[in-house]
PADOKOL-562921 format. One record per residue (C-alpha): x, y, z; residue in one letter. Coordinates in pm, whole numbers, padded with zeros to 5 digits, always signed. Last residue first. Layout:
XYZA/...
# end
This chain:
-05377+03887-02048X/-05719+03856-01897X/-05645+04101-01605X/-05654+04365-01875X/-05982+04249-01988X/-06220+04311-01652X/-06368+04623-01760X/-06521+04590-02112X/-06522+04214-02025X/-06778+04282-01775X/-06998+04417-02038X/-06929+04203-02320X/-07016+03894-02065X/-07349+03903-02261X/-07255+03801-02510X/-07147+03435-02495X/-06759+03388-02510X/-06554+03342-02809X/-06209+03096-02895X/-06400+02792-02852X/-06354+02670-03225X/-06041+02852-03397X/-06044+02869-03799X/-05772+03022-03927X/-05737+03113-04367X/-05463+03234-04527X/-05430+03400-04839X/-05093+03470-05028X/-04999+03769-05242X/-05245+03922-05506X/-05463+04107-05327X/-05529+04423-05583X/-05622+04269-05753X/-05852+03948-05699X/-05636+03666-05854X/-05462+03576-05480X/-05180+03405-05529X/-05056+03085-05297X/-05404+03040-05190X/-05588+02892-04879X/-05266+02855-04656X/-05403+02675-04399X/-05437+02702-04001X/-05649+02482-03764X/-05895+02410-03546X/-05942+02161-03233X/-05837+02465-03039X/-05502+02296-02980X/-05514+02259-03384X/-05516+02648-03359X/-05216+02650-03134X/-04985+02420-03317X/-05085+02629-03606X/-05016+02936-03442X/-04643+02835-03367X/-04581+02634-03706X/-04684+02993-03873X/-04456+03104-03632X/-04122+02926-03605X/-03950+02996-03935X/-03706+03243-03837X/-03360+03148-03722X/-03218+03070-03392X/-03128+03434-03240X/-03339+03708-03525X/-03033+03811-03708X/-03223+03934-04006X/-03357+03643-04146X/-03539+03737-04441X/-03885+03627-04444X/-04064+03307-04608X/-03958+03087-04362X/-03957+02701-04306X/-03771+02637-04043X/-04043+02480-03860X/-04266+02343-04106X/-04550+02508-04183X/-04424+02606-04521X/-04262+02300-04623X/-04514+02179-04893X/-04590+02486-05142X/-04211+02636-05039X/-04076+02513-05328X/-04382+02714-05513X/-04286+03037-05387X/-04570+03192-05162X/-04739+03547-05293X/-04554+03880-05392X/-04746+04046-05208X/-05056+04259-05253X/-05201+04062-04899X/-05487+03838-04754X/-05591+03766-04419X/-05918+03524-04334X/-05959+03438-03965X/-06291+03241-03892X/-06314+03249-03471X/-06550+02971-03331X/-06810+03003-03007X/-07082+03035-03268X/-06958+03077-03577X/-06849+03462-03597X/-06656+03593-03863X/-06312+03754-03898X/-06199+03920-04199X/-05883+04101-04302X/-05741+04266-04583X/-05374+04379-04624X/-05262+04667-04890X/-04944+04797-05079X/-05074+04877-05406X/-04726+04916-05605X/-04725+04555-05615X/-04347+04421-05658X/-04380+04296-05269X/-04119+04429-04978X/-04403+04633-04801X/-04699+04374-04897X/-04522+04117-04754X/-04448+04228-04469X/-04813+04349-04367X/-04865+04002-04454X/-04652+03804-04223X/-04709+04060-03897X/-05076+04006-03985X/-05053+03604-03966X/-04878+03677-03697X/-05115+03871-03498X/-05427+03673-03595X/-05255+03377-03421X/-05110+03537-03141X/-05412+03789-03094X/-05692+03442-03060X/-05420+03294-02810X/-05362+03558-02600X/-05766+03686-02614X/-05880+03336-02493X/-06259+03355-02430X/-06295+03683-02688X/-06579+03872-02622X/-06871+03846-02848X/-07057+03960-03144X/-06753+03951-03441X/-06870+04033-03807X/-06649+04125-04055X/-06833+04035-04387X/-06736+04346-04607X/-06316+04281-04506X/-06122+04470-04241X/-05905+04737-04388X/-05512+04761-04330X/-05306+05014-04550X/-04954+04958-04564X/-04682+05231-04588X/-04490+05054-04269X/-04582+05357-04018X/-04960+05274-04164X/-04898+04863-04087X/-04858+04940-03728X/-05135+05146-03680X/-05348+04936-03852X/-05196+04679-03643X/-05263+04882-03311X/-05625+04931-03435X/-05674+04551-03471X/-05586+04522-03135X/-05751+04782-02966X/-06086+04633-03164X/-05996+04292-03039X/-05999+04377-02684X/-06286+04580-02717X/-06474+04284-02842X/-06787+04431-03026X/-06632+04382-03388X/-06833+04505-03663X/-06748+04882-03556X/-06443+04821-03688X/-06586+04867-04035X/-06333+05190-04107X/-06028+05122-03959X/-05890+05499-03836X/-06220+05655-03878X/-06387+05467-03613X/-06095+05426-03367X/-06113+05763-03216X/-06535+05729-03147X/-06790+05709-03415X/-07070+05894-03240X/-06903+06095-02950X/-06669+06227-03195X/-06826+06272-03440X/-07152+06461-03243X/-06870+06632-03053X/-06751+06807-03366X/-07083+06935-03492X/-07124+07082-03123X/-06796+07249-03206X/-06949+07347-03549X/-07222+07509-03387X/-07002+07688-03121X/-06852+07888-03347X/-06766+08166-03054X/-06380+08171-03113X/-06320+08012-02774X/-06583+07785-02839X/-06404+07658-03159X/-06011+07700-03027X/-06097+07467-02733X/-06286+07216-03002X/-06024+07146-03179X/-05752+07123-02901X/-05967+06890-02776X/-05999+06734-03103X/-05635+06700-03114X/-05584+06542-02760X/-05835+06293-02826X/-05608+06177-03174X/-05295+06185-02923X/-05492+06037-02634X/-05619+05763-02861X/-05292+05688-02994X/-05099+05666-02705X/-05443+05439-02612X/-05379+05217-02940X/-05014+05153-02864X/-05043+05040-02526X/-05295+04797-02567X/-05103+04645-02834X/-04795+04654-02614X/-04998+04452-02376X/-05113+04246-02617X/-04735+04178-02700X/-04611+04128-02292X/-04953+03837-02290X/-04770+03685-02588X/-04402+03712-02455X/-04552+03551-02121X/-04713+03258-02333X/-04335+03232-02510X/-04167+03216-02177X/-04417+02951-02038X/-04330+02744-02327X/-03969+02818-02382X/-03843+02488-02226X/-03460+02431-02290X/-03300+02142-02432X/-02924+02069-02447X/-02805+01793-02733X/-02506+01644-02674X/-02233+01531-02929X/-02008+01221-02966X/-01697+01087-02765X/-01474+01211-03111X/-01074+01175-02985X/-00894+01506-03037X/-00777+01451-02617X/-01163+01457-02558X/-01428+01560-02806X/-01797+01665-02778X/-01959+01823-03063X/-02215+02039-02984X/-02625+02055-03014X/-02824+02346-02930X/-03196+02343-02876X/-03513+02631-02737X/-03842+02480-02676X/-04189+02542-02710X/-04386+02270-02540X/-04726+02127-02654X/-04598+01887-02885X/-04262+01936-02945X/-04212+02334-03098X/-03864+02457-03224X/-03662+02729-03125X/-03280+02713-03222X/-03012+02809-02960X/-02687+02850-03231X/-02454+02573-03205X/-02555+02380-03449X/-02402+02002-03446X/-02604+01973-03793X/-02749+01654-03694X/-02877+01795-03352X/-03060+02090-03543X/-03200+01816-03802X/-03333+01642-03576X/-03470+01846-03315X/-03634+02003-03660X/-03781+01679-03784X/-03946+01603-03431X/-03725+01318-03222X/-03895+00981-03191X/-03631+00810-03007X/-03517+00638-03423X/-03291+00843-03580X/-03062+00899-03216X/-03015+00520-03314X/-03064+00329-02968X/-02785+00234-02728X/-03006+00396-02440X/-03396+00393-02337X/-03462+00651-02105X/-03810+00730-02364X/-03876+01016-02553X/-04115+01337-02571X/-03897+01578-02615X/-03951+01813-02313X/-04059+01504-02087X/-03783+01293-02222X/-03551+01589-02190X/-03602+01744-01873X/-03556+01335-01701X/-03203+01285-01872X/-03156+01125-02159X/-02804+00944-02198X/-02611+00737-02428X/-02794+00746-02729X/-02647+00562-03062X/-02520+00842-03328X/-02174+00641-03356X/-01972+00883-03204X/-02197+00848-02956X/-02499+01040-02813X/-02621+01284-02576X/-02984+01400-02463X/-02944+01689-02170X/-03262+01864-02128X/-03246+02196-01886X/-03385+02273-01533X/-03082+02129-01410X/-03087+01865-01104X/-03078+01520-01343X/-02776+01607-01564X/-02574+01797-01244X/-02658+01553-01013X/-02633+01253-01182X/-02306+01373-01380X/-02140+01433-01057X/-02155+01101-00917X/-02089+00914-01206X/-01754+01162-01258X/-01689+01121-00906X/-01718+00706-00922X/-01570+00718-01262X/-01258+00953-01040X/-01244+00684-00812X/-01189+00454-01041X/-00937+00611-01202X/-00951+00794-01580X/-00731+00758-01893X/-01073+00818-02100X/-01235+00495-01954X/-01213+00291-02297X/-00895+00427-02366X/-00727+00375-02093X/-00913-00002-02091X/-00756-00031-02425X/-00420+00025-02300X/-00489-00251-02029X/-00625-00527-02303X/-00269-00452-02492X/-00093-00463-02195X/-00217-00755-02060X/-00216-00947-02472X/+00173-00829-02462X/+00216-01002-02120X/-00010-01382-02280X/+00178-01355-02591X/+00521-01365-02374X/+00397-01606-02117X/+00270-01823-02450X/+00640-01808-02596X/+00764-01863-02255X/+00530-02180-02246X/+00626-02347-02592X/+01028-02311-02463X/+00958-02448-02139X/+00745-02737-02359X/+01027-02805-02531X/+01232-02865-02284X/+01020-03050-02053X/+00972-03288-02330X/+01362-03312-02370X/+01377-03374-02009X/+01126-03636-01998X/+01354-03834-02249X/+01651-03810-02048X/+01448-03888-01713X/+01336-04198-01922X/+01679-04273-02015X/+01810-04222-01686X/+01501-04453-01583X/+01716-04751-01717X/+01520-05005-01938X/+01493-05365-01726X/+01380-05702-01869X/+01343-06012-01679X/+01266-06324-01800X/+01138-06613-01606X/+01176-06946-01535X/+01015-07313-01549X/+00661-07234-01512X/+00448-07527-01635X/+00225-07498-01910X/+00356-07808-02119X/+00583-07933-02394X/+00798-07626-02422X/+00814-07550-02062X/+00737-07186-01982X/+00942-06904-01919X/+00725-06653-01712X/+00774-06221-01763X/+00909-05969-01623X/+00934-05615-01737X/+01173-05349-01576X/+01197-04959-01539X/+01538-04930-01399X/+01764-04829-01113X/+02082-04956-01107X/+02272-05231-01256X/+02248-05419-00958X/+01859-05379-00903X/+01643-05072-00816X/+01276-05119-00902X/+01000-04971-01146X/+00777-05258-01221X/+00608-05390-01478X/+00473-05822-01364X/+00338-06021-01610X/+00179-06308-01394X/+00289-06692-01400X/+00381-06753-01046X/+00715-06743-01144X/+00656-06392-01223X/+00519-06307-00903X/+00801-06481-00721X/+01104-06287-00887X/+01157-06040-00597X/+01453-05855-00708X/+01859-05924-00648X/+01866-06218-00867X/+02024-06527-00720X/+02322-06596-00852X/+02439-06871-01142X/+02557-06559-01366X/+02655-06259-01211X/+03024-06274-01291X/+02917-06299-01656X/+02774-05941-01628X/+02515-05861-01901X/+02328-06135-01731X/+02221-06481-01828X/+02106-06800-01655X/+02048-06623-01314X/+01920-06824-01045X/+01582-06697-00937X/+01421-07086-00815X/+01224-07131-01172X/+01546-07087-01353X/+01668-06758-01474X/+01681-06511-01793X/+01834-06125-01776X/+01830-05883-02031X/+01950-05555-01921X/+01980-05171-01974X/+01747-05216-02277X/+01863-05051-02610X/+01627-05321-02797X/+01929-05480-03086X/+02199-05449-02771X/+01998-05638-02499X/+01835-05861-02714X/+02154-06002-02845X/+02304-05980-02507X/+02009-06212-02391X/+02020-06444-02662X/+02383-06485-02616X/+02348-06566-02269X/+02080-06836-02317X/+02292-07009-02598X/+02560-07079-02368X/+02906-06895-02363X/+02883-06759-01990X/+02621-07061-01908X/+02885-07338-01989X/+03052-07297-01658X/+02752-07342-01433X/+02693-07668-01677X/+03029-07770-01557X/+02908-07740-01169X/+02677-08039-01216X/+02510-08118-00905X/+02437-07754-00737X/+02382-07632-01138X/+02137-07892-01139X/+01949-07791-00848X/+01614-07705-00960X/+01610-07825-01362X/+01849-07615-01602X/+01781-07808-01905X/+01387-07644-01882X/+01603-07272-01948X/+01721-07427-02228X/+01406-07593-02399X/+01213-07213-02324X/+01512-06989-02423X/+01536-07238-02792X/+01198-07214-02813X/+01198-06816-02766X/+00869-06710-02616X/+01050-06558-02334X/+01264-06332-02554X/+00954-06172-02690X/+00754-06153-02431X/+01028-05975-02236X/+01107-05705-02538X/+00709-05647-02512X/+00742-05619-02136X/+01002-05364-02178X/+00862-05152-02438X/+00523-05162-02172X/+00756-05020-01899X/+00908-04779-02138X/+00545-04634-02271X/+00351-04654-01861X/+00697-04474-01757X/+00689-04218-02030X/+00346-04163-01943X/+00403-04094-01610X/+00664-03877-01613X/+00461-03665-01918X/+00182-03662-01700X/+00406-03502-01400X/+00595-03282-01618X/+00303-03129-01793X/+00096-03085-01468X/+00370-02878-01341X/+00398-02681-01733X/+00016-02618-01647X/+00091-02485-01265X/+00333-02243-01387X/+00133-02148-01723X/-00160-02101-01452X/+00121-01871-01228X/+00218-01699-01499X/-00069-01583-01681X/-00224-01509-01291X/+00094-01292-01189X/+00053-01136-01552X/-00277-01047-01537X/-00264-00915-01199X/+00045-00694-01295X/-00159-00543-01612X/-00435-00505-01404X/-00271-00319-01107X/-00112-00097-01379X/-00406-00007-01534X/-00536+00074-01184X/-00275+00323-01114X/-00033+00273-00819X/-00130+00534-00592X/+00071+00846-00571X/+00265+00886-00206X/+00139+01163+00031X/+00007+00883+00259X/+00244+00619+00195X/+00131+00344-00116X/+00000+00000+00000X/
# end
């Protein structure tokens, strides 16, 4: 274990030394195992070359009617025949056998153990130095044993008579275990040589599996995956943004819990980023790597994305996508826009009040008090707004009036002239004024712009909204230029845009996606009617919202009259 103060041994390095302590010691224990088989095996292989040499010899008809000359105790009462054993038959056999096989010895005897032939002469007519009673028995005996010539691996086998079954000697054959330890050593050998070259493949395979465990866990300790782990579920999981983040390999790695209620996909990870359900635009955003926030709508949220590359030591990990929910944002930005509405029509019904007091100040003070009274008649008749959008009277929603005399407004400083259309016809308050002013003011905003920038030198925008019931019919049409054709199918997509994009953060191309997403809230919806108008001069584009449960009954017109700014 390191000091305290001391750097820790890194974990790669543990590894690598682990694997190599275990590569060794299981090559250790194998080349163990190797020897000890290989022992016994080359024991079981000389002992049975001995017993085959044995057979051999002992089946011998000349060894069998020799060795049955030698009755028990004829070499006691015949001491020539002892004499006659060094150049006998028996002896030469067993010398013959001896050199042709490689054996250590070939010996023969009698049925009581006296030696009949020996490599040593001086031997001859002894007693063997072994136990020779199980082969005179009549069994096959292998047996590893240590005799006068050392120790040996020996066979022995019965000599029987050639005109019967009975034992009359045996033959004994012994291979030295020198050879055998000779021969195991070789094996070893080799096999030492076969295991280094495995220890060696087994080291370079350690280090090879521990550099790619570096690079699998970015160079990084244990402890610091347990941080990083740490870390990333409370950062990931406590922010009030979405986190989604892929591979290099566009698989997801992680969603967090913003994201798959923001996007609208599941935890699931390892799938392709193609297939979580993502909305064309999240897509294509993410795709692009683009780091510029991008609005986009999912459903019922309005959201803001970014995607980035994410690298580490110039090695692609992948790219994250961040979400951020714009929904309450955008419903505040809507309410702040009425407002401004608001605003804008009462500066401009104190400035147009202001005048006619003026008006009527320097009347009575100059004594023409008939055309002063003339003067209140107007202005108590029509009202400020009456002359400034003639037909507004249609519309009993004071809400909507101020708002439809703000865009007139509007679309005047822009050198466009706003009129509301023959069948305008509106006969109750408005039920959801942010909603109803979002999508009528956008499709306005659109059209009053294209009328400025069209080719038509009649720069005009008509409007008409009609009363079904509790449902809203928006019809706008402009003197623009019209819709191109490739934009025909795209044009409610987000992205889509047919305005110049003039630094606005994230693009244009969010709002006729915006107030469509809104109408078909409404169970309604917004289409683009025609791509040309052929009525001069309203030859641009005509759209057409309809917006079920948008109006209120009439007779809250009175209260609303009062109670409307708290609406917003």
């Amino acid at each position: 274990m390191a000091n305290r103060g001391s750097p820790a041994v890194r974990l790669r390095t543990q590894v690598l030394a682990l694997q190599i302590v275990v590569v060794t010691l299981t090559l250790g224990v194998a080349f163990a195992v190797f020897g000890y088989v290989s022992d016994r095996r080359l024991g079981d292989a000389y002992g049975q070359r001995a017993l085959a040499i044995a057979r051999t010899v002992a089946s011998d008809p000349l060894v069998r009617s020799e060795v049955t000359r030698y009755a028990p105790g004829a070499l006691d009462t015949d001491p020539g025949l002892r004499q006659q054993l060094v150049t006998g038959p028996l002896e030469r056999i067993a010398v013959d056998a001896t050199q042709r096989t490689g054996a250590l010895f070939v010996v023969i005897t009698d049925d009581a153990g006296i030696r009949l032939a020996h490599p040593d002469p001086d031997r001859l007519a002894e007693h063997v130095s072994t136990d020779p009673s199980r082969a005179l028995a009549g069994r096959e005996v292998i047996v590893e044993e240590r005799g006068t010539l050392g120790d040996s691996v020996r066979a022995k086998v019965p000599v029987l008579s050639p005109d019967s079954e009975q034992v009359v000697g045996q033959v004994s054959v012994g291979i030295s275990t020198a050879a055998i330890r000779d021969q195991l050593l070789d094996d070893l050998r080799t096999a030492a040589l076969l295991v280094g070259a495995a220890l060696l493949v087994g080291i370079l395979g350690s280090a090879l599996l521990a550099r790619r465990w570096r690079g699998l866990t970015l160079g990084l300790e244990p402890s610091e995956l347990a941080e990083l782990v740490r870390g990333q579920a409370a950062v990931l999981h406590g922010i009030g943004r979405g986190v989604l983040a892929v591979d290099s390999r566009w698989r997801t790695t992680f969603v967090n819990d913003e994201a798959r209620k923001l996007l609208g996909v599941s935890d699931e990870v390892g799938r392709p980023v193609d297939e979580i359900g993502l909305t064309p635009r999240v897509l294509e955003v993410f795709r692009a790597l683009d780091e510029q926030p991008t609005p986009a709508t999912v459903g019922s949220h309005i959201v803001v994305v970014s995607a980035r590359r994410v690298s580490r030591e110039n090695r692609d990990l992948g790219a994250v996508l961040t979400v951020r929910d714009r929904t309450d944002v955008e419903a505040l930005t809507r309410q702040l826009d009425a407002v401004q509405s608001m605003s804008t029509v009462l500066r401009a019904q104190r400035h147009e009040f202001s005048n006619k007091m003026h008006l009527l100040s320097g009347l009575l003070h100059g004594g023409r008090t008939e055309e002063a009274a003339r003067v209140l008649d107007e202005l108590t008749g029509a009202g400020p707004l009456g002359p400034a959008t003639p037909g507004i009277d249609a519309i009993q929603d004071p809400y909507l009036q101020a708002f439809l005399a703000a865009k007139a407004a509007h679309s005047r400083e822009s050198g466009v002239q706003l009129s509301l259309g023959p069948n305008t016809w509106v006969d109750s308050t408005l039920a959801d004024p942010v909603d109803v002013t979002t999508v009528l003011g956008n499709l306005l905003d659109n059209a009053i712009e294209a009328a400025r920038i069209g080719d038509n030198p009649v720069k005009q925008v008509d409007v008409e909204l009609v009363q079904e019931d509790s449902t809203l019919h928006i019809v706008v049409a402009d003197s623009g230029d019209g819709v191109a054709p490739e934009l025909l199918d795209t044009l409610f997509t987000e992205g889509t845009s047919t305005r110049e994009d003039r630094g606005v953060p994230g693009g244009r191309g969010v709002g006729l996606a915006l107030i469509r997403q809104i109408a078909r809230a409404h169970g309604g919806d917004v289409r683009l009617a025609s791509p040309h108008g052929d009525t001069p001069p309203l030859t641009g584009a005509e759209f057409i919202a309809r917006l079920p449960g948008v109006l209120g009954n009439r007779e809250a017109l009175g209260d609303s009259e009062v109670s409307w700014p708290r609406q917003i």
